[in-house]
PAZAPA-4460 file (N, C-alpha, C; in steps of 0.05 Angstrom, whole numbers, plus 32768, in hexadecimal, padded with zeros to 4 digits):
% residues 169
    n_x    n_y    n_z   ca_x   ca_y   ca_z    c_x    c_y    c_z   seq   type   mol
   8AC6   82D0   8662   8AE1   82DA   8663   8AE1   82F8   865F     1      X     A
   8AE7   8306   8671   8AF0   8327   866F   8B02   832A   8659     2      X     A
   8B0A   833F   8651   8B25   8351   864A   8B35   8347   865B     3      X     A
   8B3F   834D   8669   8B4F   834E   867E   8B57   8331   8684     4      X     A
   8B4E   8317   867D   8B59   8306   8686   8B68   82FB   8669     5      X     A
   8B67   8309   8657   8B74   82FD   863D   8B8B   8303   8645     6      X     A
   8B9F   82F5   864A   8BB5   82E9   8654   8BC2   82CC   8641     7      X     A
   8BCB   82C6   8622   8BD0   82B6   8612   8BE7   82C2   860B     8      X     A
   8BFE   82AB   860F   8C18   82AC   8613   8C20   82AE   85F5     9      X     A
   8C38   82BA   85EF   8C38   82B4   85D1   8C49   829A   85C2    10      X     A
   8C4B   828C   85D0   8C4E   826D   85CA   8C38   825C   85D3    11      X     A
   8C23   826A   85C6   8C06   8255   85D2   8C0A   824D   85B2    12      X     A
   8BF4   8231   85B0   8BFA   8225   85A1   8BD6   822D   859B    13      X     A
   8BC8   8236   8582   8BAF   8236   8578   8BA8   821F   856D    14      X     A
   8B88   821C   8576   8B7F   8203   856A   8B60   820C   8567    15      X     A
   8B59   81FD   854A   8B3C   8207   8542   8B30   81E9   855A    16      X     A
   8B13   81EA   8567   8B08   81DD   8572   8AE0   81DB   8568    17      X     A
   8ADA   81C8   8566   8ABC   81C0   856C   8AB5   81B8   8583    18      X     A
   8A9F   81C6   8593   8A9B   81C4   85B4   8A7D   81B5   85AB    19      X     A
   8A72   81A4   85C1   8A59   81A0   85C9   8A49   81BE   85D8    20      X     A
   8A37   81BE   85D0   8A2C   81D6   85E7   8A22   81CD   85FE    21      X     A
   8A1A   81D9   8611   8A0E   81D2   8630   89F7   81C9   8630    22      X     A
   89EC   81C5   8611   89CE   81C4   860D   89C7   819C   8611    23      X     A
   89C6   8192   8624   89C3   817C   8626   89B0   8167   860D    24      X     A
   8995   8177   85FF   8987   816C   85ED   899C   816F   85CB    25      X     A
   89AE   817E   85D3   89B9   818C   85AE   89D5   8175   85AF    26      X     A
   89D6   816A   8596   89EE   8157   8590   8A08   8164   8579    27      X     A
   89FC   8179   8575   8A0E   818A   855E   8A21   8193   8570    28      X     A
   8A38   818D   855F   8A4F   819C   8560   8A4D   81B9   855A    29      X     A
   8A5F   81CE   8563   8A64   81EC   855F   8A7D   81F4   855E    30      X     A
   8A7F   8205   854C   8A91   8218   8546   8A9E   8216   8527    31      X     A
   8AB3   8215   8521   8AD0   8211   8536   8AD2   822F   854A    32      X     A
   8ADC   8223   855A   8AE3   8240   8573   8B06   823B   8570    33      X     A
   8B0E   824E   8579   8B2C   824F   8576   8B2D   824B   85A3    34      X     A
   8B40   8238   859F   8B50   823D   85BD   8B69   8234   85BB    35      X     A
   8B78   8240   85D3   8B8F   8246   85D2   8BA8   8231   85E3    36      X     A
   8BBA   8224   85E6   8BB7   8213   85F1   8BE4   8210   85FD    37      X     A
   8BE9   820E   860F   8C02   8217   8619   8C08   820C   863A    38      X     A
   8C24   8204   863B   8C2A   81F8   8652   8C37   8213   8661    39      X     A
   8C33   8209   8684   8C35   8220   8695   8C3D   8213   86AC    40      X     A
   8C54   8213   86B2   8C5F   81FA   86D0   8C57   81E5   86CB    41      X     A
   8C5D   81D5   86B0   8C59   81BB   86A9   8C2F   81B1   86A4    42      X     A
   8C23   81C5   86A2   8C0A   81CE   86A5   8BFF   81D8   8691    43      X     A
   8BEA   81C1   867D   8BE7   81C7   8662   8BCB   81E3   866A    44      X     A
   8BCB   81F1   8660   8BB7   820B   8666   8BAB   8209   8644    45      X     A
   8B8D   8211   8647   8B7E   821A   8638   8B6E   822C   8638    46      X     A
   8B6A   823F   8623   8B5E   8258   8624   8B4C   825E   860A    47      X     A
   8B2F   8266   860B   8B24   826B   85F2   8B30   8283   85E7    48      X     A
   8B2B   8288   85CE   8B32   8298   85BF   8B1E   82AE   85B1    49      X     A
   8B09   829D   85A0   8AF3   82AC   8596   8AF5   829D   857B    50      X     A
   8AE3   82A6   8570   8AE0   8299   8552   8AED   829F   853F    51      X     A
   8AFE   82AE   8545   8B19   82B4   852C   8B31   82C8   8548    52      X     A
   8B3E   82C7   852B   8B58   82DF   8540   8B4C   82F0   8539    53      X     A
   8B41   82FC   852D   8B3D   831B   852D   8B34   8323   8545    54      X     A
   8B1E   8308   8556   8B14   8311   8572   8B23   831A   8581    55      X     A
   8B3B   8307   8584   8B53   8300   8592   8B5D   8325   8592    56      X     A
   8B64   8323   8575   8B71   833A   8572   8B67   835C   8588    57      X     A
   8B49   835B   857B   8B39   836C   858A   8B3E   836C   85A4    58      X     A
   8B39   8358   85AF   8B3B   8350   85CF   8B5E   8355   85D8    59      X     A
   8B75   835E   85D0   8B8D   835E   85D4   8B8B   837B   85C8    60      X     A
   8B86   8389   85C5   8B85   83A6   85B8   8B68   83B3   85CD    61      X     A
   8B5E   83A9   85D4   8B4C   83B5   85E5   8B53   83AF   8605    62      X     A
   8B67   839F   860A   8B76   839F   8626   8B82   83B0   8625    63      X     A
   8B97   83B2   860D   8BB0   83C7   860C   8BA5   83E1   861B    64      X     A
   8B89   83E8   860A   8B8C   8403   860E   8B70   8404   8620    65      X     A
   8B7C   83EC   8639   8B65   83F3   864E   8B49   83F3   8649    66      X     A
   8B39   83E8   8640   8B23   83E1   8637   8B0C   83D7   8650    67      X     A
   8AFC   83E3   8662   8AED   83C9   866F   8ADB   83BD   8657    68      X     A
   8AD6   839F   8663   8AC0   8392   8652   8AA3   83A5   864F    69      X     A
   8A98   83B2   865B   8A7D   83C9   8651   8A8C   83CF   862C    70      X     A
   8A9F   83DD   8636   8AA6   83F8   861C   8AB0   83E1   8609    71      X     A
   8AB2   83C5   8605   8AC0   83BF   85F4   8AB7   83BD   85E1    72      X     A
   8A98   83B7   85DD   8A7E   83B6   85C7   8A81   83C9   85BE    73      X     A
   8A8C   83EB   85C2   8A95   83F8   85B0   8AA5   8401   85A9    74      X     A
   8ABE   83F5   85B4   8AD4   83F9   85A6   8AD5   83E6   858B    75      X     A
   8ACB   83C8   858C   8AC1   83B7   8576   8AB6   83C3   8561    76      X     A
   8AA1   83D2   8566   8A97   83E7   8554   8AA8   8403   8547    77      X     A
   8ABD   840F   8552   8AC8   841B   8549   8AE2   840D   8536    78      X     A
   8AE2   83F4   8544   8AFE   83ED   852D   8AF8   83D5   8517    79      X     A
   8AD6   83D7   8519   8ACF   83CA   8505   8AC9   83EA   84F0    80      X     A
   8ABA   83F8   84F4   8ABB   8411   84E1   8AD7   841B   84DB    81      X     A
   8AE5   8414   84E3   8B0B   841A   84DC   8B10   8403   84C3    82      X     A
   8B01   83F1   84CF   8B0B   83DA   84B7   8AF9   83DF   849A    83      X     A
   8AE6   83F0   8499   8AD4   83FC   8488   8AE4   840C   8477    84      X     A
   8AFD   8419   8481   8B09   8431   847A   8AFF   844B   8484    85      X     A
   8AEA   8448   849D   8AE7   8462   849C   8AFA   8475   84AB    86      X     A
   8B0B   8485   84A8   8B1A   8499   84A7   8B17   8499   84CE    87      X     A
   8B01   84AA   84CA   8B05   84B5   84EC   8B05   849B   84FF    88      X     A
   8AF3   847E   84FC   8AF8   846F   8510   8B0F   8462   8511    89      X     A
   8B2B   846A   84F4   8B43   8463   84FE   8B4C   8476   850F    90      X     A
   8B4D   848E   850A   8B54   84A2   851B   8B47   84A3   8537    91      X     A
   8B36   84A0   8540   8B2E   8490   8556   8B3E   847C   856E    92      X     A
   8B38   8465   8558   8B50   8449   8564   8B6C   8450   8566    93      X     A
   8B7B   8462   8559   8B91   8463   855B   8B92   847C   8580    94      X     A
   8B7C   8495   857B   8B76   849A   8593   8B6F   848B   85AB    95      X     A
   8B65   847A   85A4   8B61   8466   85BE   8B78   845D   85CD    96      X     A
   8B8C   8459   85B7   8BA4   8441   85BA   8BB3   8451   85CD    97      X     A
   8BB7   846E   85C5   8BBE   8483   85CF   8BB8   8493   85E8    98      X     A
   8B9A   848A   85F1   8B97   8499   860D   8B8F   84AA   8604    99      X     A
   8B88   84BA   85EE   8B7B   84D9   85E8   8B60   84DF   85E8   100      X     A
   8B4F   84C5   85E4   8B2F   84CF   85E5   8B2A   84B5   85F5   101      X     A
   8B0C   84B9   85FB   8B00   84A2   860B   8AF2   8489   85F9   102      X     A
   8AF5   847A   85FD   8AE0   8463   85EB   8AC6   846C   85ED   103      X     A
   8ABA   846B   8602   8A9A   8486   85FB   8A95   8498   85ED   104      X     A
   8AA9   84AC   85F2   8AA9   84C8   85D9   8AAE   84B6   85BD   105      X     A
   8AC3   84B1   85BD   8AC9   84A6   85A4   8AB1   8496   8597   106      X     A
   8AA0   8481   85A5   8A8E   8472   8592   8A7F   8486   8591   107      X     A
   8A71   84A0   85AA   8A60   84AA   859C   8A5F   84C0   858D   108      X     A
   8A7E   84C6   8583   8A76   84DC   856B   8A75   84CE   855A   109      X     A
   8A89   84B2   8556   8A80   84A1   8532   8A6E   849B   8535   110      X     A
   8A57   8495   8548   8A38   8492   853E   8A30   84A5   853B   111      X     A
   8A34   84BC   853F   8A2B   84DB   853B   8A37   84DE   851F   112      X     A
   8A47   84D4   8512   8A52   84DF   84F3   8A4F   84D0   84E7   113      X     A
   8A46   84B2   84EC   8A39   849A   84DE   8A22   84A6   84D9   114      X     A
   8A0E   84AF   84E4   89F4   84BB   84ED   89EC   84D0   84D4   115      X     A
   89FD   84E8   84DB   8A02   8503   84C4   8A01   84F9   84AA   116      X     A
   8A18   84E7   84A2   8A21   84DF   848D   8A09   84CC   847B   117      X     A
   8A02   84BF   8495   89E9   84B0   847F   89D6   84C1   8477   118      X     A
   89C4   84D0   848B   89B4   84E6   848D   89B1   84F8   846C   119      X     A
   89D2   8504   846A   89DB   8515   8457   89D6   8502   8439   120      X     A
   89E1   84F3   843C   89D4   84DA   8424   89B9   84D7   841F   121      X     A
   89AA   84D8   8437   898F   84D3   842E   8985   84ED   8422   122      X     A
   8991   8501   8429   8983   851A   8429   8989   851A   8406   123      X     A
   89A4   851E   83FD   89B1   851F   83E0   8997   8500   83D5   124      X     A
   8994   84EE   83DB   8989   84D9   83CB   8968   84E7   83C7   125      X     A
   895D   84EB   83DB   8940   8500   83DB   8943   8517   83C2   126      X     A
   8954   8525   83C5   8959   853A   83B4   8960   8535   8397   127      X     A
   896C   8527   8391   8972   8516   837C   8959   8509   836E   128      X     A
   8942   84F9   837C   892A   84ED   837B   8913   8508   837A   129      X     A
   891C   8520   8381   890F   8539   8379   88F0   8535   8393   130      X     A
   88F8   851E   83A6   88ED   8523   83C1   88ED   8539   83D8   131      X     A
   88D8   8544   83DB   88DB   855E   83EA   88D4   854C   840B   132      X     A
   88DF   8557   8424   88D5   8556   843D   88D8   856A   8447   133      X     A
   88C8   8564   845B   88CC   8578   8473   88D6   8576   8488   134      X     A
   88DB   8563   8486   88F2   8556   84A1   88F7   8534   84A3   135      X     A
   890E   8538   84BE   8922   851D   84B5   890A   8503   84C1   136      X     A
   88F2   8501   84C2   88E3   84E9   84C1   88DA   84DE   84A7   137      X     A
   88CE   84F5   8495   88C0   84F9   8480   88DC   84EF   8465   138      X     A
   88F1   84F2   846D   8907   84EE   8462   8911   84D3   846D   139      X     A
   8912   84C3   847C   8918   84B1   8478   8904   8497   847B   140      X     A
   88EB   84A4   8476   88D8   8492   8471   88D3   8491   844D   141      X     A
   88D7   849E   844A   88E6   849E   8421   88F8   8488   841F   142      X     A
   890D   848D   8430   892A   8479   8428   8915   845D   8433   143      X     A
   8910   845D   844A   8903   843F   8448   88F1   8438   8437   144      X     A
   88E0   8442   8428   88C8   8442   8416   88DA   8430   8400   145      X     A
   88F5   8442   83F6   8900   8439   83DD   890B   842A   83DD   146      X     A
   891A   8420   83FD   8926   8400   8402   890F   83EE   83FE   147      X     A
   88FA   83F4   8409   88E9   83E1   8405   88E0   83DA   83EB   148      X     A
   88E1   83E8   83D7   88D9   83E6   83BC   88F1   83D3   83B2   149      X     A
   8907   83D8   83C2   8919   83C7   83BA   891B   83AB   83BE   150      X     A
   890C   83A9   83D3   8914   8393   83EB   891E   8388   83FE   151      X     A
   892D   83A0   83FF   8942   839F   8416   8939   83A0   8435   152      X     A
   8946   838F   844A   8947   838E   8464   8950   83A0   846D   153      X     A
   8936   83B9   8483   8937   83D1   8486   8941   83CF   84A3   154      X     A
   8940   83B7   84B1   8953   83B6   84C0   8972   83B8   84CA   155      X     A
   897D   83A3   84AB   8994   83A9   84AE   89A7   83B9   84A4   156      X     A
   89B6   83CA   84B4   89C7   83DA   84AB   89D5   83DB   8497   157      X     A
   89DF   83C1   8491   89F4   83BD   847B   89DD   83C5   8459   158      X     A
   89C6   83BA   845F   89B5   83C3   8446   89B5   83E7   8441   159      X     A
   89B4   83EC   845C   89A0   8403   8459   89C3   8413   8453   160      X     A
   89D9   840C   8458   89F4   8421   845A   89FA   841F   8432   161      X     A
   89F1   8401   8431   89FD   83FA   840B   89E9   8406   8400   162      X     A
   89CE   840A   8403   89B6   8416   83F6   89C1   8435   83F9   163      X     A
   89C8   8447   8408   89D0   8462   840C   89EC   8460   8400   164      X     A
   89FC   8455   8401   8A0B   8452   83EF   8A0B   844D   83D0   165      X     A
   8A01   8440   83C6   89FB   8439   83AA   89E8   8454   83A1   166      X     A
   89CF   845F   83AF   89BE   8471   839F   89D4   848D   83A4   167      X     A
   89E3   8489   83B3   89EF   84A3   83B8   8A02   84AE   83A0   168      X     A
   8A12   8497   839B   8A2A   849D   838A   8A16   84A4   836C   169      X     A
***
């Protein structure tokens, strides 16, 4: 399903669902998935939804303001960092809503100030730890050294944003 075909009337009726998958050998049930479900010329219509409304939501806020399906993976990303509180990717979304910047520009300066911001943390956490470098490899091969002493999964972001956060403050 595109953007563009979310078309759910607002007297659809929501219903949580467990689907079989296409997987002929798998007997497990999945989900719940949300679909949507409404008569149309005597014509019961059904429509998926996603795994909560918030998808829903996203997907009706990313039509509004003209969205193709490419750019929508980052508009998701900007209005999940809004839901973070971060300041500029509200200012952003509300730009979007508006027609004033592009979804491109826009995701790529908040990964450009996501970027800075962590960077500047690592740099203050080095300095703090009385770690000297000489540059930004040598510096964030420190920060992984000390996740790792921690234990933390240097993969995932959410470790590596609470670890720069926590040594920071």
């Amino acid at each position: 399903m595109t953007v563009n075909d979310l078309e759910i009337p607002p007297n659809a009726t929501i219903r949580q669902e467990y689907v079989k998958c296409g997987d002929p050998d798998c007997q497990n049930q999945h989900g719940p998935y949300l679909y949507a479900y409404w008569k149309h010329d005597k014509k019961l219509n059904k429509r998926y939804v996603g795994k909560n409304l918030e998808a829903l939501r996203l997907r009706q806020i990313a039509k509004e303001i003209k969205l193709k399906p490419s750019q929508y993976r980052k508009f998701k990303f900007i209005e999940q960092e809004a839901s973070k509180d971060n300041v500029l990717a509200k200012q952003y979304l509300e730009k979007l809503r508006t027609e004033e910047v592009s979804i491109d520009w826009a995701h790529r300066v908040l990964i450009n100030n996501i970027r800075q911001q962590r960077m500047l943390k690592m740099m203050t956490i080095a300095d703090n730890s009385h770690f000297s470098y000489d540059n930004e490899n040598e510096l964030v091969q420190f920060i992984v050294a000390e996740m790792q002493k921690e234990g933390l999964d240097l993969n995932n972001e959410e470790n590596l944003d609470s670890y720069l956060n926590t040594k920071f403050m």
